[in-house]
C-alpha positions in Angstrom: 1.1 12.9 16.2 -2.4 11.5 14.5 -2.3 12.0 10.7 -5.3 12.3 8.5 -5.5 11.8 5.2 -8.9 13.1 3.6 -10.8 13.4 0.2 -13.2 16.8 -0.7 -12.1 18.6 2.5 -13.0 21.8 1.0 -16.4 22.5 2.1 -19.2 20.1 3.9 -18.4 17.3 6.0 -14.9 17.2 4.8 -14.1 20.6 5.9 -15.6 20.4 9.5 -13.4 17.7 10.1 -10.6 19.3 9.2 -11.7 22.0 11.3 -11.9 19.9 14.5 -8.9 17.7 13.8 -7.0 21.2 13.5 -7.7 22.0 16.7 -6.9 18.4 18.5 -3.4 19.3 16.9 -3.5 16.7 13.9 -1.4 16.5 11.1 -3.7 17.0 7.9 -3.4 16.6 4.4 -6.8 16.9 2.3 -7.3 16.5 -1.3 -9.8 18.7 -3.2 -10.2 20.4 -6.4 -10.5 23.9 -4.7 -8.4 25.2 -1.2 -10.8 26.4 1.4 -8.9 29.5 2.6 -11.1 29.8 6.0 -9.3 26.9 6.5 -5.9 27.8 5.5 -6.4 30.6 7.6 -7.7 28.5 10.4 -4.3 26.3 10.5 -2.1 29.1 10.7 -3.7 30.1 14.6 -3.9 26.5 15.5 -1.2 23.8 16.6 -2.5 21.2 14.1 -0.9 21.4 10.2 -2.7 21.0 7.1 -1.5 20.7 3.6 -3.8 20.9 0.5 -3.2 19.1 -2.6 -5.3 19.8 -5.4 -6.6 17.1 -7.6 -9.7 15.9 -9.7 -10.6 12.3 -8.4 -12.3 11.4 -11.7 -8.7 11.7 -12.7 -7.3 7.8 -12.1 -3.8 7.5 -13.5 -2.0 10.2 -10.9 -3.7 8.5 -7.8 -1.1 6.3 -6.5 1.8 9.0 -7.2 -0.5 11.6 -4.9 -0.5 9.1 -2.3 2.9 8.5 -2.5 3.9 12.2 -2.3 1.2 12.6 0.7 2.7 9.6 2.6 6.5 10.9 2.2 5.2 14.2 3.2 3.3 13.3 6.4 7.0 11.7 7.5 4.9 7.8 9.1 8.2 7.6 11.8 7.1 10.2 14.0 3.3 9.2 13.7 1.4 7.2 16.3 -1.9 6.8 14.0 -2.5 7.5 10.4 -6.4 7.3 8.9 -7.7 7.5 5.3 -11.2 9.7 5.2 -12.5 8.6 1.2 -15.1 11.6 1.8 -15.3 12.9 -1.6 -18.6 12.2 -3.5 -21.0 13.3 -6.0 -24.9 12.9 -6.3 -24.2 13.5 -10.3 -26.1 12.6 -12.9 -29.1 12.6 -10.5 -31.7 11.0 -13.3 -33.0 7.9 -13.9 -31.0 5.5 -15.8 -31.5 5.4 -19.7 -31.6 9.2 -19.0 -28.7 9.8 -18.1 -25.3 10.3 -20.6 -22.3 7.5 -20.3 -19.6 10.0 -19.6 -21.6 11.3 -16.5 -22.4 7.9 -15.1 -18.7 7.1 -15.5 -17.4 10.2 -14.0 -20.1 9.2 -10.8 -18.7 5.7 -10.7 -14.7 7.3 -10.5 -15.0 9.8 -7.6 -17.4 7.6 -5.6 -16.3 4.4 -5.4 -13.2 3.3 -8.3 -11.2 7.0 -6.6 -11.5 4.9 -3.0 -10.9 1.7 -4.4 -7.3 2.8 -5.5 -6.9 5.0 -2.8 -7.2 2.5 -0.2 -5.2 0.0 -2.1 -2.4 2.1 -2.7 -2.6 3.6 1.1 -3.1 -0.3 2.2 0.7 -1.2 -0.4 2.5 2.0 1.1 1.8 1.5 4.8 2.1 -1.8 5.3 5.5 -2.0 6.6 5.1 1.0 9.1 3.3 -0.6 12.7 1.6 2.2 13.7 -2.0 2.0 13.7 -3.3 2.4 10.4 -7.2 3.4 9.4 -9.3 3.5 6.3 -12.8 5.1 6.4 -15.7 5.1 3.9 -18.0 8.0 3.9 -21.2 5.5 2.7 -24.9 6.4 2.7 -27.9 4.6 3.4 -28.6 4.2 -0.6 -26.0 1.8 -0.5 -28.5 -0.4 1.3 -32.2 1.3 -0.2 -32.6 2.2 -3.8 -33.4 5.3 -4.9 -35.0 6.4 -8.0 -33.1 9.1 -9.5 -30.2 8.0 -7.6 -29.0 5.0 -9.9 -25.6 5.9 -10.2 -24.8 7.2 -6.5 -27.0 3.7 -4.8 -24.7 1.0 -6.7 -21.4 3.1 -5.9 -22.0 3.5 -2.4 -23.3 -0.2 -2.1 -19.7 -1.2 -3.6 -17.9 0.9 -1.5 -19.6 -1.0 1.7 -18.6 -4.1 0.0 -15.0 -3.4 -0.4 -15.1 -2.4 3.3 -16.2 -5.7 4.3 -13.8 -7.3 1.4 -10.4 -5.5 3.0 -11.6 -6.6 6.9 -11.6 -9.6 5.9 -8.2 -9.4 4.2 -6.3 -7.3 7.1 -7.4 -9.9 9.6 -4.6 -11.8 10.8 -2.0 -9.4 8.9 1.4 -8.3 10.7 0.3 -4.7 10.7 -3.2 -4.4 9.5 -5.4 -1.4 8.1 -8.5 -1.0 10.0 -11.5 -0.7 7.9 -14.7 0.8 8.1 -17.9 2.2 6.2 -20.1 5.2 7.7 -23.1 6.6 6.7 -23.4 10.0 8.4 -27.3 10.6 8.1 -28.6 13.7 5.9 -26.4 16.4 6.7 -27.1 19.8 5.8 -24.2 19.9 3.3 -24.3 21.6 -0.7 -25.3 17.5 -1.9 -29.0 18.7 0.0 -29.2 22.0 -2.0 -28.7 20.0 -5.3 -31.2 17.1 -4.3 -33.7 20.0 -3.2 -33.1 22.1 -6.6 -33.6 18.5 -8.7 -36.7 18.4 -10.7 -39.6 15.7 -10.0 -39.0 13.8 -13.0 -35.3 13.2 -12.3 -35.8 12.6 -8.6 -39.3 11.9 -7.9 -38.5 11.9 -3.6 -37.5 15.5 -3.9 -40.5 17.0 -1.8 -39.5 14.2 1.3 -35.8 16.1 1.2 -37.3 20.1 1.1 -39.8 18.7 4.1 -36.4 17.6 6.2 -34.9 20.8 5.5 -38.4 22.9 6.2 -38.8 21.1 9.6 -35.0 21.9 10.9 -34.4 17.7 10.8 -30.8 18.5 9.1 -27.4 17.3 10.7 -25.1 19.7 10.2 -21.8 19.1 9.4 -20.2 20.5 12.6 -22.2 17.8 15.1 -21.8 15.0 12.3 -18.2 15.8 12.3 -17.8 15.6 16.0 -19.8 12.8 16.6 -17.5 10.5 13.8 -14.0 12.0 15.2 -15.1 10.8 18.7 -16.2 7.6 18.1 -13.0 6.9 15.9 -11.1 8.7 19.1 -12.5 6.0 21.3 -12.0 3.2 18.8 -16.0 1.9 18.5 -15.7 0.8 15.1 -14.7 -2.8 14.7 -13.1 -4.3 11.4 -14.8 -4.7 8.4 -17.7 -2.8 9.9 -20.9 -1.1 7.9 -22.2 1.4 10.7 -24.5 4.0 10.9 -23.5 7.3 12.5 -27.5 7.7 13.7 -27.2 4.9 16.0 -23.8 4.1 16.5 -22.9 4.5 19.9 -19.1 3.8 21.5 -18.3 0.2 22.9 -17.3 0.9 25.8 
C-alpha cells in the first residue's frame, strides 16, 4: 500500500490530490487546520483511507511529535512507498517590504518554508531505517526563481525551499535507504491563493491586473488536471534526486 503524507489538504491543490490518491486506494494522512468533509465523505465510498489531523503549521514546537504519531499510525511494515507532499502555503502579507508588520512576515516564513524544513527532517530521522521507498516533495513556485514585488516574503521562502531540495539530494545520495527529493512548481492553478492575488490592491501588488487577465481569458490550471498530472509523473518515477522541476514542462523519462 502507497502512503501519503500531505500538508493543507483541505481545499486547492491539496485536496485534489487527496481526491485522486483516494481512489488509486492510498493510504492518506493530511494535515490542515480545517477537515474537508466532501472529503471525509469521499473516503468512506472509496478503498483508499484517509486520516485528518488538525494543526496550525505556524505552530513549530508540536511538529516532530505529529509526525511521529502520523508515522506510527500509517503502520511503514505493510507499506511499499511512503511520500511527504509539504503543500501547505500562504501568499500572506502580500505588500511590499517595510510595509509589512514582523509578526506576519514571520508567520509567512513558518508555514512556507521553516514548517517543511522540520517536516522533512523529522520524516528524513524517522524513516530512515525502514527500506521502502521513501519520498519528499516541495510544492515550489516560479517566485522562487523571479522576484516579485509585493511578493517579498512568499519569493525568498519558496527560493529556500528549492534550495533545501537540492541540499537533502545531495545528502541522501549514497545513503543505505535514501529519501528521494524533489521541488515542483505547479503553474497558476485556479486555487483560493488566485482569488486573494486578484482581490490585492495595486499598491501592495502592483502585477495584479496580469493575474485577473489569466483568470478572464480561461488560462487557469485547475487543481483537478494539476493534480493528476503531478500524481502520474511521481507514479512513473520522472523526477530525479535533488531535482527543481516545473510541472508546465515536465514530461516522464521514459
Amino acid at each position: 500500500m502507497d502512503v501519503y503524507l500531505i500538508t493543507g489538504g483541505s481545499k486547492g491543490l491539496g485536496a485534489a490530490m487527496i481526491s485522486q490518491l483516494l481512489q488509486q486506494g492510498a493510504a492518506i494522512y493530511y494535515i490542515a487546520r480545517n477537515e474537508n468533509e466532501t472529503l471525509r465523505q469521499e473516503s468512506l465510498r472509496t478503498e483508499g483511507s484517509l486520516t485528518f489531523y488538525a494543526y496550525d503549521l505556524a505552530h513549530m514546537d508540536g511538529l516532530d511529535s505529529l509526525l511521529e504519531r502520523i508515522l506510527s499510525a500509517a503502520n511503514l511494515d505493510e507499506a511499499s512507498s511512503i511520500t511527504l507532499i509539504n503543500n501547505a502555503g500562504t501568499l500572506e502579507p502580500m505588500t511590499a517590504i517595510g510595509r509589512a508588520t514582523n509578526e506576519d512576515l514571520q508567520r509567512s516564513m513558518q508555514v512556507n518554508l521553516i514548517a517543511p524544513m522540520l517536516l522533512t527532517n523529522s520524516f528524513i530521522r524517522q524513516t530512515q531505517a525502514f527500506p521502502l521507498k521513501k519520498r519528499v516533495v516541495g510544492i515550489s513556485s516560479g517566485a522562487g526563481k523571479k522576484p516579485y514585488p509585493g511578493w517579498g516574503a512568499y519569493c525568498t521562502a519558496k527560493a529556500g525551499l528549492d534550495m533545501l531540495t537540492r541540499c537533502v539530494g545531495v545528502e541522501q545520495e549514497g545513503q543505505a535507504n535514501p529519501v528521494e527529493v524533489y521541488s515542483v512548481a505547479p503553474g497558476v492553478v485556479d486555487t483560493e491563493m488566485q482569488q486573494e492575488i486578484r482581490a490585492a490592491s495595486e499598491e501592495d501588488f502592483p502585477q495584479v491586473s496580469r493575474f485577473v487577465q489569466l483568470k478572464e481569458q480561461g488560462d487557469l490550471q485547475t487543481p483537478e488536471a494539476t493534480a493528476k498530472q503531478l500524481l502520474r509523473l511521481l507514479r512513473e518515477n520522472a523526477f530525479v534526486q535533488g531535482e527543481i522541476a516545473d510541472l508546465r514542462t515536465k514530461k516522464p523519462e521514459s
